[in-house]
C-alpha angles and dihedrals in degrees: 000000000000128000124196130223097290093045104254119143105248131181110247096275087060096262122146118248117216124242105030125102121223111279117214113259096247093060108132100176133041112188115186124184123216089253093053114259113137131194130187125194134182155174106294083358125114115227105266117200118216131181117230100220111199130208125220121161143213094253108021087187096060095068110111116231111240095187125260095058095297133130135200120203111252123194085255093059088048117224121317112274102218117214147158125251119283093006129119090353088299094139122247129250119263107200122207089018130107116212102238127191116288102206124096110224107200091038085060098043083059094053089045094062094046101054080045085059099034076048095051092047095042084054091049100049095055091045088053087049081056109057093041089059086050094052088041090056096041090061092049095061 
């Protein structure tokens, strides 16, 4: 985790991230359960205990797209539920991890090509139906 100069806690682009209150500058160790209680400590500082607080809304996919990951609530996603860590199917807190993509690229360029094939089957049977029905109609006149 970073801080900027006033000690809040930021992403890696400076950003502040919600939830956490400033931590002094000589801070030397931040500790977060998965529950999210946190906890810094420091040369000459006491250990101060903090609480991580998520967001989930109503309509996830209302949320409007501002550029660089982030997402701004929208009246379609209703207003921000605010909730601890591992409560109420809110998620828990990982420390030392980075969430990374869960897709596997080239498992889902597989099935890609296959529903373009199943696609492309699927058109020229019924094309093929078509023109059968064409021909069928054709010999009865």
């Amino acid at each position: 985790m970073k801080q900027d100069a006033n000690g809040r806690v930021v992403t890696s682009d400076g950003l502040p991230i919600q939830g956490f209150t400033p931590v002094p500058l000589g801070a030397t160790q931040i500790d977060i359960s998965p529950n999210g209680v946190g906890q810094y400590s420091g040369p000459g500082l006491a250990p101060v205990q903090f609480q991580v607080q998520f967001a989930r809304f109503a309509n996830p996919g209302g949320l409007r797209s501002v550029g660089g990951n982030l997402y701004e609530e929208t009246l379609s996603s209703g207003p921000a539920q605010q909730g601890n860590p591992g409560i109420q199917g809110m998620g828990t807190v990982v420390q030392g991890f980075l969430e990374s993509s869960n897709v596997n690229v080239v498992e889902e360029m597989v099935n890609m090509i296959q529903a373009q094939r199943a696609y492309e089957l699927n058109s020229k049977a019924i094309t093929t139906s078509d023109e059968m029905l064409s021909q069928l109609s054709g010999l009865k006149r």
